[in-house]
C-alpha positions as CSV (number, residue, x, y, z in Angstrom):
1,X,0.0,0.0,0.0
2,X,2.6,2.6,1.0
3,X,4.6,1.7,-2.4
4,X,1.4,2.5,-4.5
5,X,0.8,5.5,-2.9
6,X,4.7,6.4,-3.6
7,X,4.2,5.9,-7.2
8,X,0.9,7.5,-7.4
9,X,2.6,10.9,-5.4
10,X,5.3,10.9,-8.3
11,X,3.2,10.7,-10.7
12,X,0.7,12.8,-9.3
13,X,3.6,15.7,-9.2
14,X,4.9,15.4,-12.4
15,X,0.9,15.8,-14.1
16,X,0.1,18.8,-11.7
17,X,0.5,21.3,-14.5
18,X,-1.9,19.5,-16.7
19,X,-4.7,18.8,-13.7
20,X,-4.7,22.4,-13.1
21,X,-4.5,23.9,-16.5
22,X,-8.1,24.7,-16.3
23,X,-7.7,26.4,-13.1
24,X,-5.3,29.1,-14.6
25,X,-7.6,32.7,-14.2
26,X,-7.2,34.8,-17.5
27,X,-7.5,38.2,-17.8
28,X,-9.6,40.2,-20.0
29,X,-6.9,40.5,-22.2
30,X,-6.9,36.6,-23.4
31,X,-3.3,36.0,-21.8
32,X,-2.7,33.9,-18.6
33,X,-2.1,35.7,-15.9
34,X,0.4,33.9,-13.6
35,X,3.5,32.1,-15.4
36,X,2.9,29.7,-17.8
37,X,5.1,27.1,-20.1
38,X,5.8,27.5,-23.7
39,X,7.2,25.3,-26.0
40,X,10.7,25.6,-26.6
41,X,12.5,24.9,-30.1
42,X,15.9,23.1,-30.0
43,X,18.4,24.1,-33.0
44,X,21.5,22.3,-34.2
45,X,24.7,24.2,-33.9
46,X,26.5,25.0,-37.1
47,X,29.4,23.3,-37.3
48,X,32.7,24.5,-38.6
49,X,33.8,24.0,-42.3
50,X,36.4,21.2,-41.4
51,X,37.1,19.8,-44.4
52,X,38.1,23.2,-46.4
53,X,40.4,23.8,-43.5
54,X,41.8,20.2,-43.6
55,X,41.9,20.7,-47.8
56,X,44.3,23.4,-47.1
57,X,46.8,22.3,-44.6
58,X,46.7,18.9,-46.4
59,X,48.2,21.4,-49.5
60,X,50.6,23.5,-47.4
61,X,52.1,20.7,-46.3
62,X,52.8,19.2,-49.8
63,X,54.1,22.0,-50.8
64,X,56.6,22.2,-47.6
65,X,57.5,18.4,-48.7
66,X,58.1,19.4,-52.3
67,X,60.1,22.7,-51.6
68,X,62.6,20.2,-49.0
69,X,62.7,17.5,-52.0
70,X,64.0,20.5,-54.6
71,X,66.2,22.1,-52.0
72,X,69.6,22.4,-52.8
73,X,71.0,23.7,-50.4
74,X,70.3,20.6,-47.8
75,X,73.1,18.4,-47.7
76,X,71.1,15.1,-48.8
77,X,67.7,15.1,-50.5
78,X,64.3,15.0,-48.1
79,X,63.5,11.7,-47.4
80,X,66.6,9.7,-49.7
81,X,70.3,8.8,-48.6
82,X,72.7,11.3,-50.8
83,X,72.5,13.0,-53.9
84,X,74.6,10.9,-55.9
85,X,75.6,7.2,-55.0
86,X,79.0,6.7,-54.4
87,X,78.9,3.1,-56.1
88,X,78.0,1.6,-59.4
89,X,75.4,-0.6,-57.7
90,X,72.8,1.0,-55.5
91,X,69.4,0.5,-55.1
92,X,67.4,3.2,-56.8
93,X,64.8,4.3,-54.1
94,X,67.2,5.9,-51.8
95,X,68.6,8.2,-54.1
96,X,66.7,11.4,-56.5
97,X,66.2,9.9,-60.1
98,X,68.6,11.6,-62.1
99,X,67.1,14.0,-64.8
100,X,68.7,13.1,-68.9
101,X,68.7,15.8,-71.3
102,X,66.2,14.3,-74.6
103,X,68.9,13.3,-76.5
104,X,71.0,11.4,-74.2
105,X,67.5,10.2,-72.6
106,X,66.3,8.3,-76.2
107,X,70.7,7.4,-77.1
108,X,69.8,5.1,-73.8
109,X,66.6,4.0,-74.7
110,X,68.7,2.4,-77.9
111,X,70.8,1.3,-75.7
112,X,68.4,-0.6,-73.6
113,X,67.0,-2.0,-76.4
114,X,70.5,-3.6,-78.0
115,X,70.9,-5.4,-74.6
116,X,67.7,-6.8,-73.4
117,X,67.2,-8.3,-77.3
118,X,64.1,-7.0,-78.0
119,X,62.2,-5.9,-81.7
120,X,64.0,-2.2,-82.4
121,X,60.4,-1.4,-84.2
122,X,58.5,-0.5,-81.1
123,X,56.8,2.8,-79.9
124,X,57.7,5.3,-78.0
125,X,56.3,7.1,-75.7
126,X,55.7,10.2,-73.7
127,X,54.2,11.2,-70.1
128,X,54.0,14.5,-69.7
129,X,52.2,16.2,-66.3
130,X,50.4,19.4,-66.8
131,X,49.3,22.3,-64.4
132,X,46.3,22.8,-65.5
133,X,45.3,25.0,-62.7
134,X,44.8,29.3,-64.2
135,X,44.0,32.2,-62.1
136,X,41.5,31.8,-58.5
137,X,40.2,28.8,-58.9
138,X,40.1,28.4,-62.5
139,X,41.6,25.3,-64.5
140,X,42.0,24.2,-68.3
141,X,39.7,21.6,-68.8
142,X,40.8,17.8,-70.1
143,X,41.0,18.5,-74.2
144,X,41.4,16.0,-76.9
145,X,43.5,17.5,-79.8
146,X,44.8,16.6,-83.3
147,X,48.7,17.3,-84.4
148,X,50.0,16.7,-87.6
149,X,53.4,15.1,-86.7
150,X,56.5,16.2,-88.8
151,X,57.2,12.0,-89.3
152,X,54.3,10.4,-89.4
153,X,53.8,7.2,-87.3
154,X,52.0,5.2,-90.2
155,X,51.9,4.9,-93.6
156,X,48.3,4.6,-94.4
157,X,46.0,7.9,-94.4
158,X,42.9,7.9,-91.8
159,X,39.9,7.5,-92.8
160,X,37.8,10.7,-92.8
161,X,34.0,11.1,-93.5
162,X,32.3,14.1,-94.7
163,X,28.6,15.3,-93.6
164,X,27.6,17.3,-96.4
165,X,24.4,17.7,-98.3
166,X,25.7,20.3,-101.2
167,X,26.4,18.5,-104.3
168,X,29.4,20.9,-105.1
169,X,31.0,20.4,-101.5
170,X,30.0,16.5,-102.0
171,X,32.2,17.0,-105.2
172,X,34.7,18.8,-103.6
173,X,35.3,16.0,-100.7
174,X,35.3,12.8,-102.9
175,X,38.3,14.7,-105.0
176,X,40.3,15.6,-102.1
177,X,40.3,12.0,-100.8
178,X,37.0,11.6,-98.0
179,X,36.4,8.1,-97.2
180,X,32.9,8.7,-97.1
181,X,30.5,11.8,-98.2
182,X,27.0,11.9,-97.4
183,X,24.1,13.5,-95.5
184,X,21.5,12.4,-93.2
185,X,21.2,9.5,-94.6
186,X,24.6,8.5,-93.2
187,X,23.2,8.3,-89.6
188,X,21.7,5.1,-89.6
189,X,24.4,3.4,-91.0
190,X,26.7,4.5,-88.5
191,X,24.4,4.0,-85.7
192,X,24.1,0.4,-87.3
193,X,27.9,0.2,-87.3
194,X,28.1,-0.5,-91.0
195,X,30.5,2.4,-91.7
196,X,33.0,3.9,-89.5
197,X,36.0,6.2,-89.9
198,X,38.7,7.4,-87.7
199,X,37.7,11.0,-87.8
200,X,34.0,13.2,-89.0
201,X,33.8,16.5,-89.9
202,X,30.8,18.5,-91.3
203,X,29.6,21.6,-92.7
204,X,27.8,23.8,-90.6
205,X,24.5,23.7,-91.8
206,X,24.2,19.7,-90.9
207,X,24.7,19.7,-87.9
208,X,21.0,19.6,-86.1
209,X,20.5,16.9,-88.7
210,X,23.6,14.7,-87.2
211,X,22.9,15.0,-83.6
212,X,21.4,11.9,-83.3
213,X,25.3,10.7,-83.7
214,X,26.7,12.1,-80.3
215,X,26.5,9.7,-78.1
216,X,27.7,7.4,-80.5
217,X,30.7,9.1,-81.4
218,X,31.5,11.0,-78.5
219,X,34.8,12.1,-78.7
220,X,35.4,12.5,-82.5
221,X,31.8,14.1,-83.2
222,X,32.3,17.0,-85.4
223,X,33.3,20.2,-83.3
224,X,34.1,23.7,-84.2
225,X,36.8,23.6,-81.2
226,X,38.6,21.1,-82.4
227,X,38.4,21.9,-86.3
228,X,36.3,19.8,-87.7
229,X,33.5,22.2,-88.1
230,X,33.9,24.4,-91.2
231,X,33.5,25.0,-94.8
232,X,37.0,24.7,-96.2
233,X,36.6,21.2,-96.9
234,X,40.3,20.7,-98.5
235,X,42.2,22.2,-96.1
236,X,40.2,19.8,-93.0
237,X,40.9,17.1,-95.0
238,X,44.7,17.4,-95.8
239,X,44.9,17.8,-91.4
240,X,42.6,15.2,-90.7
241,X,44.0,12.3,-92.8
242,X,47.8,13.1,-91.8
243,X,47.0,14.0,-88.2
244,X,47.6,11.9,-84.8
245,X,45.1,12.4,-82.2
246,X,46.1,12.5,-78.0
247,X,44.6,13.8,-75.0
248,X,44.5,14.7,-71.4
249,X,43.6,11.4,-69.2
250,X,43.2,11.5,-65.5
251,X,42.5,15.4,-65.3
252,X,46.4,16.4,-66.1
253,X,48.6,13.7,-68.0
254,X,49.0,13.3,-71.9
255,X,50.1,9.7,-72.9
256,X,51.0,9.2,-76.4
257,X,53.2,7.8,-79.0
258,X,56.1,9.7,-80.4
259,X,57.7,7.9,-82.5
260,X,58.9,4.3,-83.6
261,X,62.5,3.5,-81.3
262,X,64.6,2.2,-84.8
263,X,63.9,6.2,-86.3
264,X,66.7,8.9,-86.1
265,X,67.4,10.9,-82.8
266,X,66.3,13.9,-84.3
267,X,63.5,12.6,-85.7
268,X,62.1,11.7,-82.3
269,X,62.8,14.9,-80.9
270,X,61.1,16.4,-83.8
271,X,57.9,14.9,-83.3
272,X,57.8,15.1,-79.3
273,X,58.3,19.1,-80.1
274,X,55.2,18.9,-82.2
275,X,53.3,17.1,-79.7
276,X,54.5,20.0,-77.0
277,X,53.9,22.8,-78.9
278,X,50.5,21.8,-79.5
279,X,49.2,21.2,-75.9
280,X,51.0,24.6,-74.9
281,X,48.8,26.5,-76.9
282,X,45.9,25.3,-74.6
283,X,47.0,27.3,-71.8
284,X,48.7,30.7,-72.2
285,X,52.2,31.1,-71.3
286,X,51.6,34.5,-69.1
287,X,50.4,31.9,-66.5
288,X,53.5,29.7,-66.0
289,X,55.1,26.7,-67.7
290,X,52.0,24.3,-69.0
291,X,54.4,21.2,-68.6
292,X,55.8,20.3,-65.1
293,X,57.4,16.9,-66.0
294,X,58.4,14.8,-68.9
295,X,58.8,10.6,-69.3
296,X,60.1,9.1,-72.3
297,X,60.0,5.0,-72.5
298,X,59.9,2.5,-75.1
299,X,57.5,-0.4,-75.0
300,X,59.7,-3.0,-73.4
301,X,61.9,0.0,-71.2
302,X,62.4,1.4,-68.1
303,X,61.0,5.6,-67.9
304,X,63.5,7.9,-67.7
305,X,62.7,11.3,-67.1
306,X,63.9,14.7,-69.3
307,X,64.5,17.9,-69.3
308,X,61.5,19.7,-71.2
309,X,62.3,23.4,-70.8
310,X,64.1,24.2,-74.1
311,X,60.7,22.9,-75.4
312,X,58.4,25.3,-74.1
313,X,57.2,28.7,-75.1
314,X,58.9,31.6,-73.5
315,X,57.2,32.5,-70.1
316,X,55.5,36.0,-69.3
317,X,54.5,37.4,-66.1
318,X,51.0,38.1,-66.1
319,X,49.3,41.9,-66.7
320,X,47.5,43.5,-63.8
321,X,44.4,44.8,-65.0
């Protein structure tokens, strides 16, 4: 008995408030006149950007790791035994890959090849890094381009079809060498996969007839960007049959083939300039070298990496407006 009454006194004192609300006197007014409870909103704090905070010292301190790997002045390299090993034999890791001027980079590329035995007709190759990054927070974007390489990699033309629906530019195509020439009636048969051609270009005035074709050709649709847009017909054609295609993979690397390994030095060098030249004139040089690091290799070689400043446009500091 005394336990009940226990639990009924609790209880009874926590309801109080609601037995009595209908004793509460109110004014003529319409507001209670002794103190009464109101109903109180809870918020969640705002919390702290963390992660733009932690983006940023993340990047400061990559930048104090790169500055101590480039420092010359340190008596031995951040991270790695010495600057140069004292022996002919020496594991690789400890010490800063040396840095081969282009020439002496591709001499040892032949090299490699005469003593590992292996086919002197293979590719090769360059990895170049980019900085892609412009003013505030601005970047280049990932571009696909076209270069028409002083020594050609192949033999054989590419294969280049013509949208066109004028019977004088239809002319005009077929004698400078298209592959293919047609109109809208060419859609279906590429959708259908029973022609295809390693680059398209088009007049103007076909293209809301063609853009059925996008997702199917993605990359090598016709664009006025990348020149294959236009009315000079001739002139498209002579790049676009002789041209090699490369672009930007993984937001800021170009990987692409430079040249075959049994060609002459210069030659090589030749080509790789091409290749350069072109992906410079994607970002202007008033913001910095475009090219941070070069790689050459061979199919069946180790990467060495070269020196690519003679290569690139002369740098300007940028104009204050």
């Amino acid at each position: 008995m005394a336990a009940c009454m226990r639990r009924f006194g609790k209880v009874f004192i926590e309801q109080r408030k609601y037995l009595f609300a209908s004793c509460v006197h109110y004014p003529p007014n319409g507001l209670p006149a002794g103190p009464h409870n109101l109903s109180l909103r809870y918020f969640a704090a705002i919390k702290p950007a963390k992660k733009e905070v932690e983006k940023n010292k993340k990047e400061e301190q990559r930048k104090a790791i790169e500055e101590k790997k480039t420092d010359l002045t340190r008596h031995k390299p951040y991270g790695l035994a010495a600057w140069i090993p004292t022996d002919d034999v020496y594991l690789t890791r400890y010490y800063p890959k040396p840095v081969y001027e282009i020439d002496v980079a591709i001499q040892k590329l032949k090299r490699f090849q005469e003593l590992d035995f292996t086919d002197p007709k293979q590719y090769v190759y360059i990895d170049l890094r980019l900085d892609m990054k412009l003013e505030k927070k601005k970047k280049v974007d990932p571009f696909v381009s076209t270069v028409n390489l002083p020594h050609p990699l192949k033999e054989d033309l590419n294969k280049v079809l013509v949208f066109t629906e004028n019977a004088e530019e239809t002319e005009v195509a077929e004698k400078n060498g298209a592959a293919f020439v047609g109109g809208e009636e060419l859609v279906q048969k590429i959708l259908d996969d029973e022609i295809s051609a390693d680059f398209y270009i088009a007049v103007p005035a076909i293209l809301p007839k063609i853009m059925g074709l996008k997702n199917k050709l993605r990359k090598v649709f016709p664009k006025s960007k990348r020149g294959s847009v236009g009315t000079n017909i001739p002139k498209m054609l002579e790049h676009f049959k002789t041209c090699s295609e490369y672009m930007v993979e993984n937001d800021c690397y170009i990987k692409t083939k430079i040249g075959m390994l049994d060609m002459e030095k210069d030659m090589i060098i030749a080509n790789m300039g091409a290749i350069i030249k072109d992906a410079c004139s994607h970002k202007p040089a008033s913001y910095g070298p475009f090219i941070e690091r070069g790689i050459i290799c061979s199919a069946t070689s180790e990467a060495l990496i070269f020196k690519v400043n003679h290569f690139l446009p002369e740098h300007e500091d940028v104009k204050e407006t």
